[in-house]
C-alpha positions as CSV (number, residue, x, y, z in Angstrom):
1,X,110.8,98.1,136.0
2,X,108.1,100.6,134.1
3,X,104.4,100.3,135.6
4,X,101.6,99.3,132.9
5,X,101.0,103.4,133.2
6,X,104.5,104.3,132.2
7,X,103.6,101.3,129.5
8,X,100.8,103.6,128.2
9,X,102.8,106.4,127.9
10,X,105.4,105.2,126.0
11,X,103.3,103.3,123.6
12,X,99.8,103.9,121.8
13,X,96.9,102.0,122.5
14,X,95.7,103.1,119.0
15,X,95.3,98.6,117.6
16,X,99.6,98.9,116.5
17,X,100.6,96.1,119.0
18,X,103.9,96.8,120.7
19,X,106.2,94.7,119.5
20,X,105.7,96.8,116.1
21,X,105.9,100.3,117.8
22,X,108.8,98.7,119.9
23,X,110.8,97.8,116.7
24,X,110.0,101.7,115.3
25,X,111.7,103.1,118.1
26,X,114.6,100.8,118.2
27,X,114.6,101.4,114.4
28,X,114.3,105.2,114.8
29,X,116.7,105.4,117.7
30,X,119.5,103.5,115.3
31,X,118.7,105.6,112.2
32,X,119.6,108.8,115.0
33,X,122.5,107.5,116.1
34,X,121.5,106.8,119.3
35,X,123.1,103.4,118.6
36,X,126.0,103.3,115.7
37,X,126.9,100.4,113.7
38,X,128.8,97.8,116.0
39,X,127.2,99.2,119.5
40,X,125.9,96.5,121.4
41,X,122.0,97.2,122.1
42,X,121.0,96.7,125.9
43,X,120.1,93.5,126.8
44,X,116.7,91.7,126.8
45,X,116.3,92.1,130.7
46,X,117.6,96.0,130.5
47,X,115.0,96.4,127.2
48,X,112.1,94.9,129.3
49,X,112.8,97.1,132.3
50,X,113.0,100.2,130.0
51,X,110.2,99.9,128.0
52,X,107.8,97.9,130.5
53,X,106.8,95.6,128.1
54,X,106.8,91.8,128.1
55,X,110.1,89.3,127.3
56,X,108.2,88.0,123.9
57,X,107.3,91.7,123.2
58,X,111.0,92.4,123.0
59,X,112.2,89.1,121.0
60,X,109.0,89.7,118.6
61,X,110.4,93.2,117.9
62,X,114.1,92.3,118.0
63,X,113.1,89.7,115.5
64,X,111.6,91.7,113.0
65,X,114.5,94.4,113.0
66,X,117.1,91.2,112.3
67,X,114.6,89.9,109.1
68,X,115.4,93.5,108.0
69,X,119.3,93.4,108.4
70,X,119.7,96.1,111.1
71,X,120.7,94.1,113.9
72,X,122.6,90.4,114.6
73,X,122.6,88.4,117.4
74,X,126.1,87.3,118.4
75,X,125.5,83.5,120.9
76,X,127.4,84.6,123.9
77,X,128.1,88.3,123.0
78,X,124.9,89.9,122.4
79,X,123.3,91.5,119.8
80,X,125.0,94.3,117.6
81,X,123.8,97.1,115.2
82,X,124.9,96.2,111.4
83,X,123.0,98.5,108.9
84,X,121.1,101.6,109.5
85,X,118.0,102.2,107.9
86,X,118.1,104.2,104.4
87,X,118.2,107.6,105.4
88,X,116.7,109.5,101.9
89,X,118.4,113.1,101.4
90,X,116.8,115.9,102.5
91,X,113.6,116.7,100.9
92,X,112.6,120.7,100.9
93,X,109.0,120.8,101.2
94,X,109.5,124.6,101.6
95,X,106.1,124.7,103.0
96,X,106.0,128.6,103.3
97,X,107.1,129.0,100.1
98,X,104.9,130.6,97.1
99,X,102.4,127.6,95.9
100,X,102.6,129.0,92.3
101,X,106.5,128.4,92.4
102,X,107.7,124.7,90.7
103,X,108.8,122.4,93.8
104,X,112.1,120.3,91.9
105,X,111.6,116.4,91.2
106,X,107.7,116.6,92.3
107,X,105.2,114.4,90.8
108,X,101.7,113.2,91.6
109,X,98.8,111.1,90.9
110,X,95.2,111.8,91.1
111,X,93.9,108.5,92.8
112,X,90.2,109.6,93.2
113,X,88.0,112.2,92.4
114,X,84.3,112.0,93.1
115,X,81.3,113.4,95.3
116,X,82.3,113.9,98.8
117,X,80.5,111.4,100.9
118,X,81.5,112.5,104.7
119,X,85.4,111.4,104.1
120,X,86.2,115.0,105.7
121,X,84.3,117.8,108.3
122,X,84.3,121.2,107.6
123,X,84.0,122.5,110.9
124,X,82.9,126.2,112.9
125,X,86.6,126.9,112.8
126,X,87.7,126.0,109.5
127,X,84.4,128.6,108.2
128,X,81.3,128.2,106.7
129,X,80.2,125.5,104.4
130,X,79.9,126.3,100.4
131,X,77.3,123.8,99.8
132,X,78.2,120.1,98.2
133,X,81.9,119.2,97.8
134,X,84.1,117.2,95.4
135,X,86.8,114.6,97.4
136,X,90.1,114.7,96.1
137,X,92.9,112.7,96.8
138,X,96.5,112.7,95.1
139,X,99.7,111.1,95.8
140,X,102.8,113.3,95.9
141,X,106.5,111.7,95.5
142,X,109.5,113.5,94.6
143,X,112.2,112.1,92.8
144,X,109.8,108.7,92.7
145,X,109.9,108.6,96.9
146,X,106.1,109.0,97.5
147,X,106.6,111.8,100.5
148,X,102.8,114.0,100.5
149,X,99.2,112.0,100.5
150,X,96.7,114.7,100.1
151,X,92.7,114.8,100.6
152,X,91.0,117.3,99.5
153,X,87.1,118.9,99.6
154,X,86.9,121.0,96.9
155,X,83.0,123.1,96.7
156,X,81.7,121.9,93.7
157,X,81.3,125.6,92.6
158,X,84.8,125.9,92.6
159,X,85.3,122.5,90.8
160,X,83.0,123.2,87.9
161,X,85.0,126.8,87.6
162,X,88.4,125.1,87.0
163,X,88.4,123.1,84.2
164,X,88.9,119.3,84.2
165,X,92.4,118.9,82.6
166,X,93.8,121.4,85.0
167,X,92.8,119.4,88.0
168,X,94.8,116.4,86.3
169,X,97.8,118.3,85.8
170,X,98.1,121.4,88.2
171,X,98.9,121.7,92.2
172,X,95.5,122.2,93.9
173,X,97.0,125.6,95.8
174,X,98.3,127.0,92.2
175,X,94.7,126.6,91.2
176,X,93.4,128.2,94.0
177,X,95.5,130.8,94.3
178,X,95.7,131.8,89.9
179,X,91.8,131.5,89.5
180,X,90.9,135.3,90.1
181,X,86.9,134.8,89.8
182,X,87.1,132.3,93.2
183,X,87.5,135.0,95.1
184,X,90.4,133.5,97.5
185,X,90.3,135.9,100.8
186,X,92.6,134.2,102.8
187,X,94.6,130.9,104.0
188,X,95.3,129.1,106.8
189,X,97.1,126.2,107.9
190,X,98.0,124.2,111.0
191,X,100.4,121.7,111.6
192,X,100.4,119.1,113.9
193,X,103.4,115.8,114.4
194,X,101.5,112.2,114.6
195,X,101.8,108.9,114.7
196,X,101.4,107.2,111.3
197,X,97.8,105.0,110.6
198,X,98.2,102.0,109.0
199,X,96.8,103.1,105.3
200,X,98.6,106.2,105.3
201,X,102.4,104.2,106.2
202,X,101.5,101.6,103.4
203,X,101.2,105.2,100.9
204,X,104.1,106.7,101.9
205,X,105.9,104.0,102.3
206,X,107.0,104.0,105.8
207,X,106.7,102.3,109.0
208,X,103.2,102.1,111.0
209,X,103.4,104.4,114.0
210,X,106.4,106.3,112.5
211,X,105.6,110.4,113.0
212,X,104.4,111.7,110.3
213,X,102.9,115.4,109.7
214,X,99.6,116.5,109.3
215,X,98.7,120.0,107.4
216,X,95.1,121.3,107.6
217,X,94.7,124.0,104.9
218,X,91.9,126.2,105.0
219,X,90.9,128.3,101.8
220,X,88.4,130.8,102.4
221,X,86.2,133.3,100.9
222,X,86.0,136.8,102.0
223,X,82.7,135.7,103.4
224,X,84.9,132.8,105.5
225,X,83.3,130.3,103.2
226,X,85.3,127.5,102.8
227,X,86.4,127.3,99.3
228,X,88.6,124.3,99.7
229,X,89.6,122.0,102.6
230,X,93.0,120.2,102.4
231,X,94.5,117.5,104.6
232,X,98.3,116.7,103.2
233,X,100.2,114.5,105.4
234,X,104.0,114.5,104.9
235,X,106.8,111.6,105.7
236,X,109.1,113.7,108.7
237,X,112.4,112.2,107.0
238,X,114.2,115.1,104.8
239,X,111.0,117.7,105.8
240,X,112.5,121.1,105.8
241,X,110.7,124.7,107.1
242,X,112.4,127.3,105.5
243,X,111.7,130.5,107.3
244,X,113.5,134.1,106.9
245,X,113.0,135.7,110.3
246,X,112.8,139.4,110.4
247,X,114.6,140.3,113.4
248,X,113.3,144.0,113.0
249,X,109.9,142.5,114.1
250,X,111.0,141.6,117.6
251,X,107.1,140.0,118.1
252,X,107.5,137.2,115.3
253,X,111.1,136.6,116.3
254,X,109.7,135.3,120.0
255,X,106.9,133.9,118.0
256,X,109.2,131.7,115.3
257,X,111.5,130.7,117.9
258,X,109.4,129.7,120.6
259,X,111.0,131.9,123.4
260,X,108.6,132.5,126.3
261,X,109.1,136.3,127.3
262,X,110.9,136.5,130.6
């Protein structure tokens, strides 16, 4: 049986309780394959022992997955995988594709707009602060599956440039990049795989604890002034990076793949 440190490992001591990031795996692991429709899941004794949790922990979280018709307990045979969760088609995000170019299907929302009030840091990496901001945040979905939630601080300078009816109604990045006067010197994002929180799984409509990732775009000035901060996280289901390698540049092909030099 796992210690209470392998416990920790496995599962975040973030408030989810376990029997709900139990049921996410089980759910994930089913959705993968890792268990088809009429496989037999492991027993209670061989789930306790492999994810060091407790016997209620288990029954709580094998409960929940029967209310929502993946699994069914069989008296005297088990219990068996029946459905697999709705697997939506693959969505290309095309992340490093051109912002100004029309992503197929994509909608969103602007569900507030209003002085920043500390919601998001700028910090000494992102660049230098432009003075007061204007929060953003939009809901994305494509094909009516909500799939982006994006917050935004926008320098107010830059918000009273643009005006009003094209932050309704155009992408934040197309703005950036099409408004000459801002002076846009450069971009930069990172990207980093998390665990869901619980407000952003009720927006996108997915499971707390379920990965999820998080974008950090940085739009600066040629003065490294921080024109615009954005923080977009995606739903991982259907997210596809579309990347032409350019095997002439042998750098960026180690770089891309991930291949340690050796």
């Amino acid at each position: 049986m796992q210690t209470s440190a392998d416990q920790k490992q496995i599962f975040r001591n973030d408030g989810t309780p376990y029997y709900v990031q139990l049921s996410a795996i089980i759910r994930r692991q089913i959705a993968d394959e890792t268990w088809n429709v009429g496989d037999k899941l492991p027993t209670l004794k061989q789930l306790v022992a492999t994810f060091g949790v407790s016997p209620m922990t288990v029954r709580h979280a094998l409960a929940g997955l029967e209310q929502e018709g993946f699994i069914s307990p069989e008296r005297g045979r088990g219990t068996f995988v029946i459905a697999k969760p709705e697997a939506p088609g693959p969505i290309p995000y095309l992340l490093t594709r051109s912002p100004s170019q029309p992503v197929h299907g994509l909608t969103f929302r602007v569900l507030e707009s209003r002085p920043a009030q500390d919601e998001m840091r700028i910090t000494a990496e992102d660049g230098l602060s432009l003075g007061p901001y204007q929060y953003m945040k939009r809901g994305f979905a494509r094909n009516g599956r909500p799939f982006i939630v994006g917050e935004y601080l926008v320098a107010k300078r830059v918000h009273e440039t643009i005006p009003d009816r094209l932050w309704a109604s155009e992408l934040i990045s197309s703005l950036m990049y099409d408004t000459k006067e801002l002076g846009l010197a450069g971009v930069r994002q990172t990207f980093r795989v998390v665990s869901s929180m619980p407000q952003e799984a009720s927006e996108l409509a997915i499971q707390v604890h379920d990965p999820v990732v998080r974008v950090r775009r940085i739009f600066q000035n040629d003065r490294r002034e921080v024109l615009c901060l954005a923080q977009l996280v995606y739903r991982t289901d259907g997210v596809v990076f579309d990347i032409n390698i350019d095997v002439e540049d042998r750098n960026r092909l180690f770089e891309l793949a991930g291949i340690p030099e050796s």
